[in-house]
C-alpha positions, 0 to 999 in steps of 0.5 A: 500500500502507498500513501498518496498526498494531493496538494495545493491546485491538484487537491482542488482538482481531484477532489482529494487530500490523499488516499491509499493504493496498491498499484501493480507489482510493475509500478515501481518508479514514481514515472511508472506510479503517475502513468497508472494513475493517468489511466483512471482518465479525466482529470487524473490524466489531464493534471498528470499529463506528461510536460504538467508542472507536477513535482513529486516527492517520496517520503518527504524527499523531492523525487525524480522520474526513476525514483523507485517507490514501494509499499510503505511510501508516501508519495506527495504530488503537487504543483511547483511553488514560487515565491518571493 
């Protein structure tokens, strides 16, 4: 089971703070992890699209594409931050 956390715009969006999954055995890269939750369609593909600002971090560390996630994980998503 992995712990997923929707912040900012992609809490709005989804309709959720967070939930948890148990993706496929296959799912094993926080890439591979948003390319199955694209698959859920509408919003989830739209907000995940490839080229999104979407970043990504795995157990409070900010992760990249070949981050290896597992069960256990809490994987955060949200929108990069800017300030001043």
């Amino acid at each position: 089971m992995i712990t997923l956390v929707y912040l900012a715009r992609l809490r709005e969006t989804l309709g959720t703070s967070g939930e948890k999954v148990e993706p496929p055995h296959e799912v094993g890269t926080v890439a591979a992890l948003l390319a199955w939750l694209r698959t859920r369609g509408g919003a989830w593909a739209a907000e995940l699209a490839p080229g999104r600002a979407v970043r990504v971090a795995v157990n409070y560390d900010v992760a990249r594409p070949d981050t290896p996630v597992k069960a256990g994980d809490e994987v955060a998503l949200f929108p990069p931050v800017t300030g001043g």
